[in-house]
C-alpha positions in Angstrom: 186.9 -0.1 68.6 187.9 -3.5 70.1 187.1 -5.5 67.3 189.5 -2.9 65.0 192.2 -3.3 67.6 191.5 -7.1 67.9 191.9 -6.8 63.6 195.3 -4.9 64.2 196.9 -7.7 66.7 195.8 -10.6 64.2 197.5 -8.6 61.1 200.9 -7.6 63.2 201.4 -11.1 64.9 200.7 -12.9 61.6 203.1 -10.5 60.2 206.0 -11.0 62.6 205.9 -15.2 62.3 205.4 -15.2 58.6 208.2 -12.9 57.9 210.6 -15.9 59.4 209.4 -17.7 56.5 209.5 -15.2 54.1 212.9 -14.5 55.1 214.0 -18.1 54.4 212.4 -18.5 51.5 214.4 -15.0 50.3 217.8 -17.0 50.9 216.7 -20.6 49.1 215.6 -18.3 45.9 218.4 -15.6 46.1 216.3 -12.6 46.4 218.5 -10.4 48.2 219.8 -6.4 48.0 223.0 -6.1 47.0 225.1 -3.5 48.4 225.1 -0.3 46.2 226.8 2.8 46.5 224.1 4.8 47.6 222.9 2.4 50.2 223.3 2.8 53.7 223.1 -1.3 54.7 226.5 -2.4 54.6 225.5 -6.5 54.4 223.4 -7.9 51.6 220.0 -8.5 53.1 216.9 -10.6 51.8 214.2 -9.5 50.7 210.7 -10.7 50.7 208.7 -8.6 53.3 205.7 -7.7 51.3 205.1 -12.1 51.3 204.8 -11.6 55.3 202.9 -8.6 55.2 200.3 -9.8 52.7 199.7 -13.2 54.2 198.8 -10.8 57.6 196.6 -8.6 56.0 194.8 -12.0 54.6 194.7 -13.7 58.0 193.2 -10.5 59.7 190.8 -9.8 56.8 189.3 -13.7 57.5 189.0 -12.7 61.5 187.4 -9.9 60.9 184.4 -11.4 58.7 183.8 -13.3 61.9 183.8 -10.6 64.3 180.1 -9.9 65.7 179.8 -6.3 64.8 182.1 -6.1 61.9 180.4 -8.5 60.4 176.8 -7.2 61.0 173.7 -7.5 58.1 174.8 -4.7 55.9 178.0 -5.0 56.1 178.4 -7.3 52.7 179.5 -4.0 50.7 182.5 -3.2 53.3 184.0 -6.4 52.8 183.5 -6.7 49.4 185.4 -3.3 48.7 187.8 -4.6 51.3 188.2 -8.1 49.4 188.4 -6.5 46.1 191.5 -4.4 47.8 193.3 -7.7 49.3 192.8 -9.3 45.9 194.3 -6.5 44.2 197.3 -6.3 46.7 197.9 -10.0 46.2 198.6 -9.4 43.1 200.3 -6.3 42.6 202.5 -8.0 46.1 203.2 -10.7 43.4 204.6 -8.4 40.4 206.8 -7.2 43.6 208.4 -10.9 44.2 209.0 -11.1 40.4 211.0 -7.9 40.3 212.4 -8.7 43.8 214.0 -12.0 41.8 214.3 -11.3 38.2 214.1 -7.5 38.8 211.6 -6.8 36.2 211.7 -3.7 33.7 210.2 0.1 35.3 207.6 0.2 32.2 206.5 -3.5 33.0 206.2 -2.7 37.0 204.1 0.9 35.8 202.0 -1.2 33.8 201.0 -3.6 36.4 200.4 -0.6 38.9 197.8 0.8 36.1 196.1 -2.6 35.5 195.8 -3.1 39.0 194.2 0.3 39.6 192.3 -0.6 36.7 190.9 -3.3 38.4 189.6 -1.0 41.3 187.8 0.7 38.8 186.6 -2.1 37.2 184.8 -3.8 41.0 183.6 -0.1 41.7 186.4 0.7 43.9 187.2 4.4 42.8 186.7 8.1 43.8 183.7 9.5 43.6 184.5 12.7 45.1 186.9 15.4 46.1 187.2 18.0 48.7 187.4 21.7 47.8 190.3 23.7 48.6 187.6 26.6 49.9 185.2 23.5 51.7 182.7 21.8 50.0 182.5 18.6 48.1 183.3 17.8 44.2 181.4 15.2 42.8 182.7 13.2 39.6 181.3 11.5 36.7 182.9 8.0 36.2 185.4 9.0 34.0 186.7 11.6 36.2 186.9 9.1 39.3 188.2 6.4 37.4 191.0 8.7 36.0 191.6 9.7 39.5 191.8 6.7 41.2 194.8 5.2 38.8 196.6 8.0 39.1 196.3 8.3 43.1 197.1 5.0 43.2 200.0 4.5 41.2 201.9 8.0 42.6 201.2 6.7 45.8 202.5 3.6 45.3 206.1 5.2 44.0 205.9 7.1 46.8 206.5 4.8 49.2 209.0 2.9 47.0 210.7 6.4 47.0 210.4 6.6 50.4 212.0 3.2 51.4 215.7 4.3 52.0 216.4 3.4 55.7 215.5 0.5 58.1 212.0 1.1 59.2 211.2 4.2 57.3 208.7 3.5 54.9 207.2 0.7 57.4 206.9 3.3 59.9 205.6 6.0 57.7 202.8 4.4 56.2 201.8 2.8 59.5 201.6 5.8 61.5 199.7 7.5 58.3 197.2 4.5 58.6 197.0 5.0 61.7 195.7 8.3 61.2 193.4 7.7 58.4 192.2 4.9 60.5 191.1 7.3 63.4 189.7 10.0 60.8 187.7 7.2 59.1 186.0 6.2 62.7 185.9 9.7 64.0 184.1 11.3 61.3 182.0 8.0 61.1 181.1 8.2 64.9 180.4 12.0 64.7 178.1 11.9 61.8 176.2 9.0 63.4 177.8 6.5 60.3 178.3 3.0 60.6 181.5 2.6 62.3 181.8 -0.2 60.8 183.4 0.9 57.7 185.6 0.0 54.6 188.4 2.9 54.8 188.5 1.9 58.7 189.1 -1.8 58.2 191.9 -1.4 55.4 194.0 0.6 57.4 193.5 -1.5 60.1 194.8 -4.2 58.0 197.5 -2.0 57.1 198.6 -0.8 60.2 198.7 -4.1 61.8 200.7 -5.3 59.3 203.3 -2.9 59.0 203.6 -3.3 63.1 204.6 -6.7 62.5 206.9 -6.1 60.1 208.9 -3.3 62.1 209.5 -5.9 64.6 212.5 -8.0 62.1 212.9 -4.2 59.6 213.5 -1.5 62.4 217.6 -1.1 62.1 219.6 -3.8 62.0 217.6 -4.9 59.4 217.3 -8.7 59.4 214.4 -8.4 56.0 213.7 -6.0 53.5 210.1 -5.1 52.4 211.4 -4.9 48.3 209.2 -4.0 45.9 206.4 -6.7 47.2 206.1 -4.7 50.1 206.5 -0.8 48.9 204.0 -1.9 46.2 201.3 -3.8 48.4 201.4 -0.6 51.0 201.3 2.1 48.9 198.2 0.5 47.2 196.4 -0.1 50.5 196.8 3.3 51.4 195.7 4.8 49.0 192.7 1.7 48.7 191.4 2.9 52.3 190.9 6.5 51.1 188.9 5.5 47.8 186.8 2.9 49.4 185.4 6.1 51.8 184.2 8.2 48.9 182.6 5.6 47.3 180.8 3.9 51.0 178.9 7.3 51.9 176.7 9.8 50.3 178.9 12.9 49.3 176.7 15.1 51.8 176.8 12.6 54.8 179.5 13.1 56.6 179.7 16.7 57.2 179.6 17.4 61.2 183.1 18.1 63.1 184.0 16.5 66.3 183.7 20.0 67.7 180.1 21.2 66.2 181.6 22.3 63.6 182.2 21.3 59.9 184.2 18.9 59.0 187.0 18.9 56.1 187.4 15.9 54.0 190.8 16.4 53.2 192.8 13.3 54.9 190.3 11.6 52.1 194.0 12.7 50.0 195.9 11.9 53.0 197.6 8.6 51.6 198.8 11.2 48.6 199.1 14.2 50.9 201.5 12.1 53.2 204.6 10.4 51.4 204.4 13.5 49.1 205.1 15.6 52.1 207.9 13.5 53.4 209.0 13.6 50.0 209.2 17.5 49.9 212.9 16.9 51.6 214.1 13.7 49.2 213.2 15.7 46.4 214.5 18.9 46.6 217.4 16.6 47.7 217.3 14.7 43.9 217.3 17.7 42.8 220.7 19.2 44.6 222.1 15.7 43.9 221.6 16.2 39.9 223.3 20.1 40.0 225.7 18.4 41.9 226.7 15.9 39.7 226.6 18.5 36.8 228.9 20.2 38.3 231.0 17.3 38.7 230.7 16.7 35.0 229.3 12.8 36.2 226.5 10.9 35.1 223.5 12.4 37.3 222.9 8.3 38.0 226.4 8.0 39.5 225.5 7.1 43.0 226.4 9.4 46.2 226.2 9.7 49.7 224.9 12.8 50.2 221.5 12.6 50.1 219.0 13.4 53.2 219.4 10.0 55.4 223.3 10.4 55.0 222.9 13.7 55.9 221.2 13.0 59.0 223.8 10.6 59.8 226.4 12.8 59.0 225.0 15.6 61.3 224.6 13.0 64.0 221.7 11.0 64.0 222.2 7.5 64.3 220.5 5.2 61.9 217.6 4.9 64.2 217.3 8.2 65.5 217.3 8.9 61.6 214.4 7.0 61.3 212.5 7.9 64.2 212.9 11.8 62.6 211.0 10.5 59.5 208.3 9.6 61.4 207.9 12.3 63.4 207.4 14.2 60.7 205.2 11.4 59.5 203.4 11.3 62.6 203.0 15.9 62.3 201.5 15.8 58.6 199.4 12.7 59.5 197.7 13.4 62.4 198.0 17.3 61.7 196.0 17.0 58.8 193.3 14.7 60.9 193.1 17.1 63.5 192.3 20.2 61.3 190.1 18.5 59.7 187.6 17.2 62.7 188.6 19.9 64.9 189.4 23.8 65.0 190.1 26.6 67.3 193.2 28.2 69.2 194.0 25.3 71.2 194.1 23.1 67.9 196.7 25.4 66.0 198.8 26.0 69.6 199.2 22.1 69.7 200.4 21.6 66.2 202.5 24.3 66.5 204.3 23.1 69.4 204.3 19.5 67.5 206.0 21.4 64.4 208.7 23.3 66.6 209.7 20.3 68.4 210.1 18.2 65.4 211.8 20.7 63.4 214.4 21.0 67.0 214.7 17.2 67.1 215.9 17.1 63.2 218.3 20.0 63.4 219.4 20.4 66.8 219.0 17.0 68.8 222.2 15.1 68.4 223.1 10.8 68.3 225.7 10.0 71.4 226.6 7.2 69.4 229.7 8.1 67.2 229.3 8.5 63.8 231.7 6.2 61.2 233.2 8.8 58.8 235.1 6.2 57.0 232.2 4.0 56.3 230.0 6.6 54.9 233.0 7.7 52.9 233.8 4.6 51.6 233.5 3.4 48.0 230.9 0.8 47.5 233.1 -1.9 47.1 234.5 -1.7 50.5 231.0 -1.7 52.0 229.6 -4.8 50.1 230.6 -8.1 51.8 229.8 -11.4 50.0 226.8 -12.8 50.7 226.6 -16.4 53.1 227.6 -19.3 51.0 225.0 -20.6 51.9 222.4 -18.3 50.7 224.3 -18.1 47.5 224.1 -21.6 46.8 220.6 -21.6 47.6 220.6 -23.2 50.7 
């Protein structure tokens, strides 16, 4: 566990001092977001996160080869998976910096997420099974994994691009959901008498760490933006840890609960299971937005400010308490879905329970004492956008 939490450290503190470069190197090349009527940042800010993140995921993955029990005899398969993963998030990170300058087409971005998750297949990197609904284990024939892995990993990576609305959010979502994969990956390991030294443990590590660091310039007021280098890279080493776990054990292996009992493999869909569950809200919200544009007679494109984050600021929340909701829920469907999984019992279902009613009171009845500005959440986008700095313009 030390030599995980040494891997965490290495990724966030890489994270945090190479996101001052990143951030500079946004400015000289003019990738910045523009203020649009739908967002909630009121400056233009630059973007360039997913360059910091990446360069401490591949700083941390280099400490960790040395590391005495990581890097045990045996261990050459774990970091193979977990190289073949980096490699693929350089460059999927890289089709992110492209669209984060020249802001690329959709269909080219979806056909980069495919080859990429093509190239998982490709290096062996794919599912190889499935839990049951009823318990039980599903094993695939290539064809079937292969299918499964590009299509886990490119929803899950436009989840978290979906996702990343606020300062923090999608940061702070997908680290706390590493987090938990993290401890089901070691806790099923340890339980079953598994090498803890394991490739869906190490990735989100990696992950976790890095999105630590980020938080530290992203939490509001945002000083960088993750873009589309970022959303991209995350998403795809989410989902990475969970294939790398089907593919590193025997289907039948890892069976035994933390309790005695048996245990569920279902946080192995945990990097789907999460952003889609945080997405239950932003969609049905999408889905209000487009009747209520109908009903408008607008173009259902035509941007708003009524969707769920300017709702929560509108009911009170400031932008950070906003935020801090999101992960909360984060933090209940993550670990929730752990925690049934390795354990079970009376006790186990009073706890979430609690965790569910006092998240659901937080989000509806807790309340921001810092005053809420009407005017700017009212206002028309081009009284919200300010120039960007001369400088930054002029590539300075």
């Amino acid at each position: 566990m030390r030599e995980y939490l040494l891997v965490v450290l290495v990724a966030a503190a890489v994270t945090y001092l190479a996101t001052v470069v990143a951030r500079e190197l946004a400015l000289r090349w003019g990738a910045v977001a523009r203020v649009r009527g739908r967002d909630v940042h009121v400056t233009p800010i630059p973007y360039f996160g997913g360059m910091a993140m990446l360069v401490g995921i591949v700083a941390a993955y280099g400490v960790a080869r040395q590391l005495p029990f990581l890097s045990y005899r045996g261990s050459e398969s774990m970091f193979r998976d977990a190289g073949v993963v980096v490699l693929a998030g350089a460059f999927i990170c890289l089709v992110g910096i492209a669209d984060d300058l020249w802001e690329i087409s959709p269909p080219m971005k979806a056909g980069a997420q495919v080859l990429v998750a093509s190239g998982l297949v490709l290096s062996n990197v794919q599912f190889y099974s499935v839990p049951l609904p009823g318990g039980g284990i599903f094993v695939m024939d290539e064809l079937q994994g292969a299918l499964l892995t590009v299509v886990i990993v490119v929803v899950t990576v436009n989840a978290v691009n979906f996702v990343d609305g606020l300062d923090g959010l999608a940061a702070g979502v997908v680290g706390i959901g590493a987090l938990a994969f993290f401890w089901f990956c070691y806790q099923l390991a340890n339980v079953n008498g598994a090498t803890l030294a394991n490739t869906g443990a190490l990735l989100s590590a990696l992950l976790a760490g890095a999105c630590l660091g980020f938080l530290g310039h992203n939490f509001h007021p945002a000083r960088l933006f993750m873009g589309d280098s970022g959303s991209m890279l995350i998403g795809l080493m989410l989902s990475a840890s969970a294939i790398t776990l089907t593919g590193q054990f025997p289907a039948t292996e890892l069976t035994a609960g933390a309790d005695g009992g048996t245990a569920s493999l279902l946080p192995v869909l945990l990097p789907v299971l999460l952003p889609v569950a945080i997405l239950i809200i932003p969609l049905t919200d999408l889905v209000l937005a487009v009747l209520r544009r109908a009903k408008k007679r607008v173009s259902p494109f035509e941007a708003d400010k009524q969707h769920l984050h300017h709702r929560l600021l509108e009911i009170g929340h400031s932008h950070r308490r906003a935020v801090l909701v999101m992960w909360m829920w984060a933090a209940l469907v993550g670990f929730g879905t752990v925690t049934m999984s390795l354990y079970s019992g009376a006790l186990v279902a009073a706890v979430l329970a609690v965790g569910f009613v006092a998240t659901l009171a937080v989000t509806l009845l807790v309340r921001s004492a810092e005053p809420v500005d009407e005017e700017a959440l009212a206002a028309p986008p081009e009284e919200l956008a300010t120039p960007p700095d001369e400088g930054a313009a002029e590539g300075l």
